[in-house]
Each structure stands twice: as C-alpha cells, then as structure tokens.
MDTraj code that builds the backbone (N, CA, C; nanometers):
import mdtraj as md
import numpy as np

residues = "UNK UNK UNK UNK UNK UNK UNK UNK UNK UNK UNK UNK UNK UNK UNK UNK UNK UNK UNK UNK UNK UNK UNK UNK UNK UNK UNK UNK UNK UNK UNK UNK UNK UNK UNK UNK UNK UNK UNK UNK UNK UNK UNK UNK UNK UNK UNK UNK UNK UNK UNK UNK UNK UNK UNK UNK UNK UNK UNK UNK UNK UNK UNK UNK UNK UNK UNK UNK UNK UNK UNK UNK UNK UNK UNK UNK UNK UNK UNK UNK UNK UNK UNK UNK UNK UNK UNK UNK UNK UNK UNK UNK UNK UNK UNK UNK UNK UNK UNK UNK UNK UNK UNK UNK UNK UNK UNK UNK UNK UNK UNK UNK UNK UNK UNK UNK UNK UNK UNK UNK UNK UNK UNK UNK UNK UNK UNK UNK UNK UNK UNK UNK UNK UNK UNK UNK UNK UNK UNK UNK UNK UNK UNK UNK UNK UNK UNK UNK UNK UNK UNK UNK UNK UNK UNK UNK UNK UNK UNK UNK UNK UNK UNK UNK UNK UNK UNK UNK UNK UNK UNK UNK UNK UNK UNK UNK UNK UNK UNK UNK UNK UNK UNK UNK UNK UNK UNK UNK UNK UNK UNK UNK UNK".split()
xyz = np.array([
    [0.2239, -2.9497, 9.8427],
    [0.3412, -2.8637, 9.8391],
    [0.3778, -2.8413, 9.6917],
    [0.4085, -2.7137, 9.6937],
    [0.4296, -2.7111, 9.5202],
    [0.5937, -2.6838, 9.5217],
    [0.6116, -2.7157, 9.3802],
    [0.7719, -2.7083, 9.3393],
    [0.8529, -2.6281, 9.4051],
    [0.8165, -2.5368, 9.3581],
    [0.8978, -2.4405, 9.4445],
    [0.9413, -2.4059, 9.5981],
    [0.8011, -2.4425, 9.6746],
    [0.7954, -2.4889, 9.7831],
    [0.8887, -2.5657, 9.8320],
    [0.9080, -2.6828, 9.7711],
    [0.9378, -2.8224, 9.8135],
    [1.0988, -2.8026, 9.8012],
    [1.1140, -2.7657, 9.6789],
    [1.2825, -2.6928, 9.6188],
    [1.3559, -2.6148, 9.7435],
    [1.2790, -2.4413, 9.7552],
    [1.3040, -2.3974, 9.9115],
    [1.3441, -2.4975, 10.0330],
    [1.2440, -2.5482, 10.0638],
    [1.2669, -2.6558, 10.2442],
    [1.3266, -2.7290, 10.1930],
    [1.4196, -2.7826, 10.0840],
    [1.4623, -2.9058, 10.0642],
    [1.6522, -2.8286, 10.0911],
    [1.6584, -2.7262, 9.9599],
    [1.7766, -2.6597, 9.9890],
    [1.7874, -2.5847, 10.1517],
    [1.7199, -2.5142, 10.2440],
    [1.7489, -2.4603, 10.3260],
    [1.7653, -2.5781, 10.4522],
    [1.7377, -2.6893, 10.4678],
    [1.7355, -2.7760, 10.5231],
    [1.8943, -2.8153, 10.4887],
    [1.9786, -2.8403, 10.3569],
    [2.0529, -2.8555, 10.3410],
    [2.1755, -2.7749, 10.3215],
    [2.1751, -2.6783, 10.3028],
    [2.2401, -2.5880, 10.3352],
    [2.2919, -2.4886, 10.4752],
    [2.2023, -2.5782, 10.5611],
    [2.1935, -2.5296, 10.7557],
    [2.3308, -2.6456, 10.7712],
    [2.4129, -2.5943, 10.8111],
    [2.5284, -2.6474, 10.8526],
    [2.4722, -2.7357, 11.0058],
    [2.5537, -2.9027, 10.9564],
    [2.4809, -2.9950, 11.0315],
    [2.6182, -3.0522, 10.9964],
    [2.6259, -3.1847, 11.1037],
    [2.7013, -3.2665, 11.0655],
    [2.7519, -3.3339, 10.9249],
    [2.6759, -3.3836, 10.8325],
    [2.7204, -3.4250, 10.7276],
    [2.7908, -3.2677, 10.6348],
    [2.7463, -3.1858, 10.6571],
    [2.7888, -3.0345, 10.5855],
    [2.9854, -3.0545, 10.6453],
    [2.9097, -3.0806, 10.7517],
    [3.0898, -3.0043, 10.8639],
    [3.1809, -3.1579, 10.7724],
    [3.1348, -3.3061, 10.7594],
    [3.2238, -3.3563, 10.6765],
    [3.2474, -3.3282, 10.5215],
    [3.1369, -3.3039, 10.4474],
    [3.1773, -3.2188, 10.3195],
    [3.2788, -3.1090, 10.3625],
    [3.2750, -3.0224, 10.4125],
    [3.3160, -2.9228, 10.4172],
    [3.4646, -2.9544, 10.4228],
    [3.5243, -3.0021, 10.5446],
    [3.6181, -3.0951, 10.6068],
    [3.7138, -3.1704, 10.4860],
    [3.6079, -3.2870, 10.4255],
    [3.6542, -3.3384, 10.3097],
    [3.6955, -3.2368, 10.1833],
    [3.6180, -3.1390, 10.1961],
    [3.7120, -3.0364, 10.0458],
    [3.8563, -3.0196, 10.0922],
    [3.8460, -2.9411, 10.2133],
    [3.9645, -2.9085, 10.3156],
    [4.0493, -3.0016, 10.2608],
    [4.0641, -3.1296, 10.3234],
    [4.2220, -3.2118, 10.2821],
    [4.1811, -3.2805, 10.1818],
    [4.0881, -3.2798, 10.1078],
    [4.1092, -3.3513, 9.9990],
    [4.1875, -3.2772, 9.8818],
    [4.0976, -3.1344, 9.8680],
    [4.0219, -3.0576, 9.7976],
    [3.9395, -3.0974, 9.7079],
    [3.8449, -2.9842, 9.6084],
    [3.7389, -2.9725, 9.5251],
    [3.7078, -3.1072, 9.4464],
    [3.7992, -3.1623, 9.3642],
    [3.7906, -3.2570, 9.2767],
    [3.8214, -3.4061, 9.3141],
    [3.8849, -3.4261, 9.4239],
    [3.9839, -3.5325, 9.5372],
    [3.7808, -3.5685, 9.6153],
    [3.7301, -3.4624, 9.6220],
    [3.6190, -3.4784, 9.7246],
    [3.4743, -3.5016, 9.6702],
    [3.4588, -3.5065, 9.5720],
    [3.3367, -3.5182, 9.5176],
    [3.2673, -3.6681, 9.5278],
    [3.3577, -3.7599, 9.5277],
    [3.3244, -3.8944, 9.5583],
    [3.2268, -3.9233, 9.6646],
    [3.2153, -3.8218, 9.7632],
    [3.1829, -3.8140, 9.8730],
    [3.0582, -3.8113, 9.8947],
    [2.9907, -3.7086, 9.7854],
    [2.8645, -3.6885, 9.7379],
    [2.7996, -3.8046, 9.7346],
    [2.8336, -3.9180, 9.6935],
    [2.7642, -4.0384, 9.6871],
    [2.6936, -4.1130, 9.8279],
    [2.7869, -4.0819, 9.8925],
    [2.7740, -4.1358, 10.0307],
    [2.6827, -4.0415, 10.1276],
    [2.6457, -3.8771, 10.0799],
    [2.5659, -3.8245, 10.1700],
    [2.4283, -3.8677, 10.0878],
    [2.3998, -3.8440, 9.9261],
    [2.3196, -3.9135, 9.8581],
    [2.2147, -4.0574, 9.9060],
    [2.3249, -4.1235, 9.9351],
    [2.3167, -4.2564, 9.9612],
    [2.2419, -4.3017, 10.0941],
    [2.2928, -4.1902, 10.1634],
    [2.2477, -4.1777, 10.3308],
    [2.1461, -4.1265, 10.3489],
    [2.0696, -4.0374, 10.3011],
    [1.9376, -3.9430, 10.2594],
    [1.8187, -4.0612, 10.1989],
    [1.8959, -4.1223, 10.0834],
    [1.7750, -4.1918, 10.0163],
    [1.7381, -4.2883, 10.0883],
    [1.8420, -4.3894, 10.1463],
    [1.8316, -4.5199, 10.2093],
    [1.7636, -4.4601, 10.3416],
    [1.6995, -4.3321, 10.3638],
    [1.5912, -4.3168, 10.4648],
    [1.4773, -4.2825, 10.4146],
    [1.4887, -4.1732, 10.3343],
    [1.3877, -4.0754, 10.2319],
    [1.2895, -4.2170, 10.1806],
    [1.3913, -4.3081, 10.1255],
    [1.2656, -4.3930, 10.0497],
    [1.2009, -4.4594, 10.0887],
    [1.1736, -4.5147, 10.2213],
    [1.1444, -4.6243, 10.2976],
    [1.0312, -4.5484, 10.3983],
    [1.1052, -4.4595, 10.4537],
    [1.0088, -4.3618, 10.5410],
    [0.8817, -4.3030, 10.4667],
    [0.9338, -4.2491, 10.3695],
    [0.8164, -4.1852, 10.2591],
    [0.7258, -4.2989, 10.1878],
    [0.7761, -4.4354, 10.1784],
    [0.6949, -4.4987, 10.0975],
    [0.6249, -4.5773, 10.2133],
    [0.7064, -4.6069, 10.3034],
    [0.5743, -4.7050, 10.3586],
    [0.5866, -4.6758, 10.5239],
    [0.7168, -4.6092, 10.6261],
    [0.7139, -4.6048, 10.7044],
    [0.6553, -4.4812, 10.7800],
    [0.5546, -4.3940, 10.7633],
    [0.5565, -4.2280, 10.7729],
    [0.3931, -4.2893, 10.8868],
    [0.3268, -4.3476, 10.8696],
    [0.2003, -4.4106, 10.9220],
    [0.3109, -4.4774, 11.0902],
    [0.4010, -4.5500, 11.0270],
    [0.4947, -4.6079, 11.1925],
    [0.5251, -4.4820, 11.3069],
    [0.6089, -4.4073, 11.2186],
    [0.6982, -4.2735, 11.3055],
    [0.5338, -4.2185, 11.3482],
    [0.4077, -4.1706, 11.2839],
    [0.2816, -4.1216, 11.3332],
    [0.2550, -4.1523, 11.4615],
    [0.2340, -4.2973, 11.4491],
    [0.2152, -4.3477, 11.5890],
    [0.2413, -4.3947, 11.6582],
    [0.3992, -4.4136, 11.6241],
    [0.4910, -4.4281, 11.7659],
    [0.6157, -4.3261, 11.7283],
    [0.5823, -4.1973, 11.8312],
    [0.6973, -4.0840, 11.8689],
    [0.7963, -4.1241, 11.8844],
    [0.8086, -4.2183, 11.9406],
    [0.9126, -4.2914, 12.0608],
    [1.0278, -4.3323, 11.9289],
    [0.9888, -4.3757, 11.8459],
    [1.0578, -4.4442, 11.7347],
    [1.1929, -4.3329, 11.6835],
    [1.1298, -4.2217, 11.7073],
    [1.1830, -4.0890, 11.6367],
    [1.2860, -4.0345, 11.7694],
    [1.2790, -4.0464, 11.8886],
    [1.4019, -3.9946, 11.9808],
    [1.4599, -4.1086, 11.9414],
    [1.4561, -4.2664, 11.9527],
    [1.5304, -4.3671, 11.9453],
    [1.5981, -4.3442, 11.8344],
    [1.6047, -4.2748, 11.7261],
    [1.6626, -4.2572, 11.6058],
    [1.7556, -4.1199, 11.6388],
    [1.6810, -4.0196, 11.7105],
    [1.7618, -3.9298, 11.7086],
    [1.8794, -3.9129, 11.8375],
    [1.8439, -4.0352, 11.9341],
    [1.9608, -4.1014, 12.0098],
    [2.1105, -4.1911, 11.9647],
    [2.0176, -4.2312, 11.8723],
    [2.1287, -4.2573, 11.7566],
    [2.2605, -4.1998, 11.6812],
    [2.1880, -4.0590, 11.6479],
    [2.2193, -4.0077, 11.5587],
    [2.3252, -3.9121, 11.6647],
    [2.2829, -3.8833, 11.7762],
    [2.3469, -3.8368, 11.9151],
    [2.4172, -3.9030, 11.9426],
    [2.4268, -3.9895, 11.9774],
    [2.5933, -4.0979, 11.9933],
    [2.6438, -4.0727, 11.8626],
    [2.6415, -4.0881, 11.7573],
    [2.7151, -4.1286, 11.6462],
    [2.8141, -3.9248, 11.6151],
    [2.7590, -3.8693, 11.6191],
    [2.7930, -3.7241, 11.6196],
    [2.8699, -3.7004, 11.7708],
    [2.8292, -3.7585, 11.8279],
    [2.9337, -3.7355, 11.9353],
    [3.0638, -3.7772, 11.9140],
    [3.0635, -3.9300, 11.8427],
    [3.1460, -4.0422, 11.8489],
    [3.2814, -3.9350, 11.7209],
    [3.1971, -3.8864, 11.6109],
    [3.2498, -3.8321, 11.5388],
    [3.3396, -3.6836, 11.5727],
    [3.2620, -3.6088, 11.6885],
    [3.3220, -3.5064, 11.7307],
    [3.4209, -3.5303, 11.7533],
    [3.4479, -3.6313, 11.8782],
    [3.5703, -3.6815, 11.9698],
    [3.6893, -3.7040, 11.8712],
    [3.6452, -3.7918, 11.7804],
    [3.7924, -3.8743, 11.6579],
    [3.8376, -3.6980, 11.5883],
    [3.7644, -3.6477, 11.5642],
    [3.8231, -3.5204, 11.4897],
    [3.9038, -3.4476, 11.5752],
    [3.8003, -3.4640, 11.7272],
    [3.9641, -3.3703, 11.8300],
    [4.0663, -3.4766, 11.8591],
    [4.0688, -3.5565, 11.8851],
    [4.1864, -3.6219, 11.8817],
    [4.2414, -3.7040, 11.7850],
    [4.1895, -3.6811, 11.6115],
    [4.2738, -3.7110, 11.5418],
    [4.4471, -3.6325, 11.4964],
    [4.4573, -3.5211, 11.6048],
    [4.6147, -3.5094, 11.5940],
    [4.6748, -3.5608, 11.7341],
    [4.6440, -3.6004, 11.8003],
    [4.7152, -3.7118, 11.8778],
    [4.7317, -3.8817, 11.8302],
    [4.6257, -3.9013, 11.7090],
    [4.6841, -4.0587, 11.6295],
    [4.8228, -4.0496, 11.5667],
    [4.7951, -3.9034, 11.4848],
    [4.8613, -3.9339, 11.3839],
    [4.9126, -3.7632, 11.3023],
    [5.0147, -3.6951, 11.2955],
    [5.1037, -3.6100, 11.2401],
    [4.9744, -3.5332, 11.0900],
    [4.9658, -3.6378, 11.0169],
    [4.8949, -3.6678, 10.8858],
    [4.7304, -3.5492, 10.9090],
    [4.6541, -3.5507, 10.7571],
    [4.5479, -3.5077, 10.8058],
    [4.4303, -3.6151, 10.7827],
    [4.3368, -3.5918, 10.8579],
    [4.2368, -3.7024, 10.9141],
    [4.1782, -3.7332, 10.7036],
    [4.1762, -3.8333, 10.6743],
    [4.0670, -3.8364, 10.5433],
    [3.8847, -3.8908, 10.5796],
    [3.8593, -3.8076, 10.5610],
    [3.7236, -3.8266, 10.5219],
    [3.6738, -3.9246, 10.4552],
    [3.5740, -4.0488, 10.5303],
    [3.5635, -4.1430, 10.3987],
    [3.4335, -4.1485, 10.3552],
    [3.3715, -4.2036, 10.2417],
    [3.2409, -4.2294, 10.2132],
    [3.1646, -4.3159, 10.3004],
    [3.2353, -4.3978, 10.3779],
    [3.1503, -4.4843, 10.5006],
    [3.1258, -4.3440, 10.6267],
    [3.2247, -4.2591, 10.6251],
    [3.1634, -4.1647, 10.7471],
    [3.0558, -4.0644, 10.7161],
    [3.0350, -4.0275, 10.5936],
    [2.9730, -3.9672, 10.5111],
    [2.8268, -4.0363, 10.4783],
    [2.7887, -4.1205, 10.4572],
    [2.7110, -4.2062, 10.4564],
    [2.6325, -4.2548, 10.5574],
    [2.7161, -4.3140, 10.7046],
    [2.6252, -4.3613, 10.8597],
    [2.6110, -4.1898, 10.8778],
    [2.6713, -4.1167, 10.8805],
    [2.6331, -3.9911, 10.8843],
    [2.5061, -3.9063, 10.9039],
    [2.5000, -3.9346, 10.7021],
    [2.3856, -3.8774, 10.6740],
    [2.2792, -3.9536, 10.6888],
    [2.2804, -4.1113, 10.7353],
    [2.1850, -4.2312, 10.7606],
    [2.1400, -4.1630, 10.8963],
    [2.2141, -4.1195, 11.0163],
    [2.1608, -4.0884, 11.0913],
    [2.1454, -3.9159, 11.1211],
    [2.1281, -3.8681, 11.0238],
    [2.1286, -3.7193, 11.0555],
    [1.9832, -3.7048, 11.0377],
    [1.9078, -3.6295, 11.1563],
    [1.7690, -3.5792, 11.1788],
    [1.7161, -3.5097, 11.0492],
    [1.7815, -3.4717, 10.9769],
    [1.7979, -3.3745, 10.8607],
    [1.7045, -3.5108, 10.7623],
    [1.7481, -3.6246, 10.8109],
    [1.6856, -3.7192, 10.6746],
    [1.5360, -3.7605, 10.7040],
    [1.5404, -3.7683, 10.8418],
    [1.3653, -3.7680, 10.9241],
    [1.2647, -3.6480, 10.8837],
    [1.3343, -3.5136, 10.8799],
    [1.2265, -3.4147, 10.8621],
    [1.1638, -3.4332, 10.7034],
    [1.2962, -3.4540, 10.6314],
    [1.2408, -3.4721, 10.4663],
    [1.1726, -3.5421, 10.4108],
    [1.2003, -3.6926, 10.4968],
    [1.0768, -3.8242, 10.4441],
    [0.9582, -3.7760, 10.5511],
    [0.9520, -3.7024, 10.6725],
    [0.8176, -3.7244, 10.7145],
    [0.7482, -3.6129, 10.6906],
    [0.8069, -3.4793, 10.6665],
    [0.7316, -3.3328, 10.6261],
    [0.7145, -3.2779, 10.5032],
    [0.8591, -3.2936, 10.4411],
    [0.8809, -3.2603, 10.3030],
    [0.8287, -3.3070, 10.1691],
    [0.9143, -3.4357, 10.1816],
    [0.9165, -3.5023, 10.0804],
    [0.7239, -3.5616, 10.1061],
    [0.6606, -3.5745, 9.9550],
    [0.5183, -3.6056, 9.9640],
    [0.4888, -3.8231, 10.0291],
    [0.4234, -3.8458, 10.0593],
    [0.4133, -3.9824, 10.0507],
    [0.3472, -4.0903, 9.9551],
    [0.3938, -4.1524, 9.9009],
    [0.3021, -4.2564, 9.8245],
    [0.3929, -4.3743, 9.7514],
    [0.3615, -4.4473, 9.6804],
    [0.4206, -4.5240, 9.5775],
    [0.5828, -4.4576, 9.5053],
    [0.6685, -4.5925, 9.5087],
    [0.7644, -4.5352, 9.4524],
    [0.7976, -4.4618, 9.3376],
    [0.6576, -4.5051, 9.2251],
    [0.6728, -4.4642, 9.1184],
    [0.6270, -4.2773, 9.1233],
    [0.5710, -4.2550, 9.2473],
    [0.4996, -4.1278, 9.2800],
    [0.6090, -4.0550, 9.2906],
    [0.6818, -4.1049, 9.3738],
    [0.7980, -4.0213, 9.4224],
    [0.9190, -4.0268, 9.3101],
    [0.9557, -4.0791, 9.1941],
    [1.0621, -4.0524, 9.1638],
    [1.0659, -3.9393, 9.0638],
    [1.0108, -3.8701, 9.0727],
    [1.0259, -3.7208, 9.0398],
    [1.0642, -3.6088, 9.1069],
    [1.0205, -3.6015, 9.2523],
    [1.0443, -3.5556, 9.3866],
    [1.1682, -3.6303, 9.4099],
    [1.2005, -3.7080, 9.3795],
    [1.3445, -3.7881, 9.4288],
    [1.4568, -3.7265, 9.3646],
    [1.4405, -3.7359, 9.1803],
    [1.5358, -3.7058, 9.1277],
    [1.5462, -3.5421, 9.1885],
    [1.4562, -3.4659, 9.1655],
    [1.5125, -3.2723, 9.2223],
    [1.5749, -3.3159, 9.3418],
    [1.5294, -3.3836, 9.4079],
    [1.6158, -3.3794, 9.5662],
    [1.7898, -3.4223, 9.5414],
    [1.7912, -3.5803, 9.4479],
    [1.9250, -3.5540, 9.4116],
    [2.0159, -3.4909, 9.3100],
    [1.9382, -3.3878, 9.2858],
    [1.9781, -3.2603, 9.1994],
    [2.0515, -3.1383, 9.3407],
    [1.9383, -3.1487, 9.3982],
    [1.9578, -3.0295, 9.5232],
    [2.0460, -3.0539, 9.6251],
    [2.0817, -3.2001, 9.6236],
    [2.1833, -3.3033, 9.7156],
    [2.2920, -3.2158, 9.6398],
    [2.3288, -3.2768, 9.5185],
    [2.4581, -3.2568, 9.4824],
    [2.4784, -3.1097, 9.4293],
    [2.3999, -2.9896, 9.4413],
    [2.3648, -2.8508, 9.4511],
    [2.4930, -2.7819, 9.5798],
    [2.3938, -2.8480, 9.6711],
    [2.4237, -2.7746, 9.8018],
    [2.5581, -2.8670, 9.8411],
    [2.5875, -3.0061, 9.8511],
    [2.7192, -3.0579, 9.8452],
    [2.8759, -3.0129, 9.8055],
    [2.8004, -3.0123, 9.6639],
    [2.9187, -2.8837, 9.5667],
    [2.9881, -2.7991, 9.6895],
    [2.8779, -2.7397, 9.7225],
    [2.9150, -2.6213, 9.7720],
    [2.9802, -2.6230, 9.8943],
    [2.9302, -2.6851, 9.9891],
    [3.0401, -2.7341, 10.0990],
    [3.1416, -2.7341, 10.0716],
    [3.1455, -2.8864, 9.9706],
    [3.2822, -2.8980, 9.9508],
    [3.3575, -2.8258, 9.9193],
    [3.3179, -2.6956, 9.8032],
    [3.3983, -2.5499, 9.7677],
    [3.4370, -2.5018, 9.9002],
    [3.3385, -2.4730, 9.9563],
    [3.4031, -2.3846, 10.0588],
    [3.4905, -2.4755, 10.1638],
    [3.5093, -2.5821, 10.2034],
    [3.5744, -2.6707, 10.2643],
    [3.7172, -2.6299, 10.1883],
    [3.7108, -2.6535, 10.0630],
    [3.8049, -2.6640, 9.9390],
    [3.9231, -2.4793, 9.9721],
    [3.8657, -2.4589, 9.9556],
    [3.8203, -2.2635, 9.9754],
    [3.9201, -2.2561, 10.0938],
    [3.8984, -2.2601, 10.2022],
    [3.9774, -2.2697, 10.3238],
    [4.0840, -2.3325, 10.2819],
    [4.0979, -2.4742, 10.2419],
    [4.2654, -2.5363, 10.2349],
    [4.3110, -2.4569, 10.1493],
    [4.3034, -2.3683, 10.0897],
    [4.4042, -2.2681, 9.9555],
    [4.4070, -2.1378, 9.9668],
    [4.3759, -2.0912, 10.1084],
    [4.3494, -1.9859, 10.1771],
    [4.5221, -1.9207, 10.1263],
    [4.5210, -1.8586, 10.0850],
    [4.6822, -1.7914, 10.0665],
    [4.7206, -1.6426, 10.1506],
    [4.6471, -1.6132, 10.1914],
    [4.6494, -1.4609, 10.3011],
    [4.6857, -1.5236, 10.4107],
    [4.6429, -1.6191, 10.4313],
    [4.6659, -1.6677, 10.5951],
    [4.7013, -1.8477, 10.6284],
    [4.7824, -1.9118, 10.6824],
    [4.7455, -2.0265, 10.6733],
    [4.6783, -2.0640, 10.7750],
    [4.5882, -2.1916, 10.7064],
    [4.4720, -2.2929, 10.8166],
    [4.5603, -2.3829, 10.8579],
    [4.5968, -2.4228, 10.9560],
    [4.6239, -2.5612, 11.0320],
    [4.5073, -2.6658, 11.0023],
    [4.5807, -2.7846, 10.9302],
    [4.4616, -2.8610, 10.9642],
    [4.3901, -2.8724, 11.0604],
    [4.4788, -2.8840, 11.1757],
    [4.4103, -2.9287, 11.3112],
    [4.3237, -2.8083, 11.4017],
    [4.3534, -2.7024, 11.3602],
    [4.2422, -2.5502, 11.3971],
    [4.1442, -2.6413, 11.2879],
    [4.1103, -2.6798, 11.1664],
    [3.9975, -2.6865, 11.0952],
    [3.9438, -2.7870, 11.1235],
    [4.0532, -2.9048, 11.1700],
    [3.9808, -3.0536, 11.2446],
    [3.9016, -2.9922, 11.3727],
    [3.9419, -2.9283, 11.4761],
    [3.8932, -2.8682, 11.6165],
    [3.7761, -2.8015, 11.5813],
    [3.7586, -2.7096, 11.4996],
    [3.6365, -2.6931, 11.4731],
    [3.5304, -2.7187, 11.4349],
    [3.5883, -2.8099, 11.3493],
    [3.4243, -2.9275, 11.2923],
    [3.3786, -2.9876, 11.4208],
    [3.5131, -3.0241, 11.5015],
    [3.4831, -3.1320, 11.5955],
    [3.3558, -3.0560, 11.7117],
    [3.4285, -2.9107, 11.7084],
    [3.3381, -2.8550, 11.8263],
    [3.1973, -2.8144, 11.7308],
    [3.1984, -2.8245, 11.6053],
    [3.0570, -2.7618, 11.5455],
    [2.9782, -2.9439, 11.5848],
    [3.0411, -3.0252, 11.5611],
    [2.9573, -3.1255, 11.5800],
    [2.8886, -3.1444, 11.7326],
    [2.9946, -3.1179, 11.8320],
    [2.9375, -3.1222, 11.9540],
    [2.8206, -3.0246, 11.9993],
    [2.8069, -2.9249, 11.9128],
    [2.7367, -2.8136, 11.9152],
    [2.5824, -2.9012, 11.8809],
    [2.6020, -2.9272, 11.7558],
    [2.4919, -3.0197, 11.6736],
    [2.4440, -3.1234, 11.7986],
    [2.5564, -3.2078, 11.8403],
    [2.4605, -3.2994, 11.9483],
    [2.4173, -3.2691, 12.0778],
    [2.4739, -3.1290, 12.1182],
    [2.3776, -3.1026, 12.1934],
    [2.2423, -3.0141, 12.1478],
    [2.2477, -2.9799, 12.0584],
    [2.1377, -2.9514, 12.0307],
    [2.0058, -3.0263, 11.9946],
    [2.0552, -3.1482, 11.9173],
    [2.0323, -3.2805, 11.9176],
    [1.9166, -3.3312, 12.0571],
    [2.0434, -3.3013, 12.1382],
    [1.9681, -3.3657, 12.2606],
    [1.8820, -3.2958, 12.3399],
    [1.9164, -3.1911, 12.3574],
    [1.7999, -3.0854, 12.3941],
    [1.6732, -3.1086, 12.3586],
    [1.6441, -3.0674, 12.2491],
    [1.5580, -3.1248, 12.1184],
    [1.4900, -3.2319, 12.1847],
    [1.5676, -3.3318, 12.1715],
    [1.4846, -3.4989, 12.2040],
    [1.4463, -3.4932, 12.3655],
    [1.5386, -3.3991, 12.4466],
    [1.4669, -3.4032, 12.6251],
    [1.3603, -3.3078, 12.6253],
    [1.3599, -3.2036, 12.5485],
    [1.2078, -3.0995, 12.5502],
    [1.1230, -3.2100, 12.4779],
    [1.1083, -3.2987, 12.3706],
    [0.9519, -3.3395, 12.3388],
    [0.9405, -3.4697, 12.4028],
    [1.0178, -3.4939, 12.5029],
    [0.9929, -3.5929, 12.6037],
    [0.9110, -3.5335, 12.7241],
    [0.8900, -3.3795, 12.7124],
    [0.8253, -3.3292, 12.8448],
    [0.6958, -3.2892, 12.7726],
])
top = md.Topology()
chain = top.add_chain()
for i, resn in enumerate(residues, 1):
    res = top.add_residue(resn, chain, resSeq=i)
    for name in ("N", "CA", "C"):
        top.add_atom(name, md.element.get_by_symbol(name[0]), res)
traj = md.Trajectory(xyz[None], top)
C-alpha cells in the first residue's frame, strides 16, 4: 500500500461517522473546541492499544479464527448500545449536560470495529520498529479528523440562528449510536451465514 493509499483508507475510515465521532462530536457540543481536545487522547489511545498488538503479532490469530472477530464485534455491540441508552436517558438523571469523559472515549474507540479493519487491512504488518512510521501518520490523521468532529460538535453548541437543546443533541447521538449497533449486528449475523 503506498502513502497515499494508506493516508486515503485511514482518513475515510475516520471521518465515517461511528460511535467514537458521535462522542467527539458530542464532547465539542458541551464542552466546546478547546474544553474538548483532551479527548483526543483517549480515541488515540483506543486505536493504538489495538492497532499495535493486532498488527504486530495478532493478524495470523483473527486469520484463523473468524470467530475471534464477531466475539469482538459483540462487544463492541453491547458497549454502543450501553452508550446509546445513558445518552437517552441522561436527561432523566440529571437537569445538567451529560460530560463526555476520556474513559468513554477510549473503551469506545478500544471497541470500535473501525480499530479491527486498520490493524488487519490497513495498517501493514511486521515489527514494531516497521510500523512506527505508519503509526506516527495515523496519529497525525487521528488528531486531523478528531479536530474536526470536535469543531463541528463545537459548531452546533454556538449555533446563534437557532438554539440546540442539549438534549435534541444528546437524543441524537444516542439514536446515531443505535443506528451504528444495529448495523453492527447485522454485519456480524450475515458473516455468520
């Protein structure tokens, strides 16, 4: 795969609105722009702590056992569910708006399918020292496409033509996530047939 190549599927992969996007996004919202950047660390964090392990030594496991890969993306299906639900009924806890933290941001992106396609298609395989060149552009392109969420997350809370309700912007992540896990699951019941 050449640079450019790799650059392309790395940004369009990340830039496809997915769960960890809908909490960037979310997090600009009540944080805003500069309140939210912290955040970045934790989708970073969630990407590599798969990217590096899968790509360096686990990509031969997921080969030959499939099974490994719904069990992960069952995972990742409860946990996006779990997340949908708290966003619709975080205005029945509490008046306040929901904060976004780097621990949700993080199991997140640990279990978002988004981190499986990159260590097993994308990203090349070999030695760590192979990969940290391919690593660093990726966390170049992480905090690229992050930015940008978060702007536009950001973008919406300062909307001055119209106002956002938090809780219209909580309801909608919540239903974009439910969207995501069923798609999720679909996904994992078609390559079971």
């Amino acid at each position: 795969m050449t640079l450019l190549q790799f650059t392309f599927a790395i940004l369009l992969l990340l830039c496809t609105p997915g769960p960890t996007n809908t909490l960037m996004a979310l997090g600009g919202f009540s944080r805003g722009w500069a309140r939210a950047l912290p955040l970045i660390a934790g989708e970073l964090g969630g990407y590599l702590a798969v990217i590096v392990p899968v790509a360096t030594v686990a990509a031969p496991f997921f080969t030959a056992y499939p099974q490994a890969s719904l069990i992960a993306k069952a995972a990742a299906c409860v946990w996006v569910l779990w997340l949908s639900y708290g966003l619709w009924t975080s205005e029945k806890k509490s008046g306040s708006s929901v904060e976004i933290s780097l621990r949700q941001v993080f199991l997140t992106t640990l279990l978002n399918p988004k981190a499986l396609i990159i260590a097993l298609v994308i990203m090349p395989h070999g030695g760590p020292l192979e990969l940290l060149p391919w690593l660093g552009l990726f966390a170049g392109l992480v905090l690229l496409a992050a930015n940008g969420w978060i702007l536009f997350g950001s973008m919406l809370g300062r909307a001055e033509r119209f106002e956002i309700k938090p809780v219209l912007v909580r309801r909608v992540a919540a239903a974009c996530l439910l969207v995501f896990a069923m798609i999720l699951t679909t996904s994992s019941i078609q390559s079971l047939a």
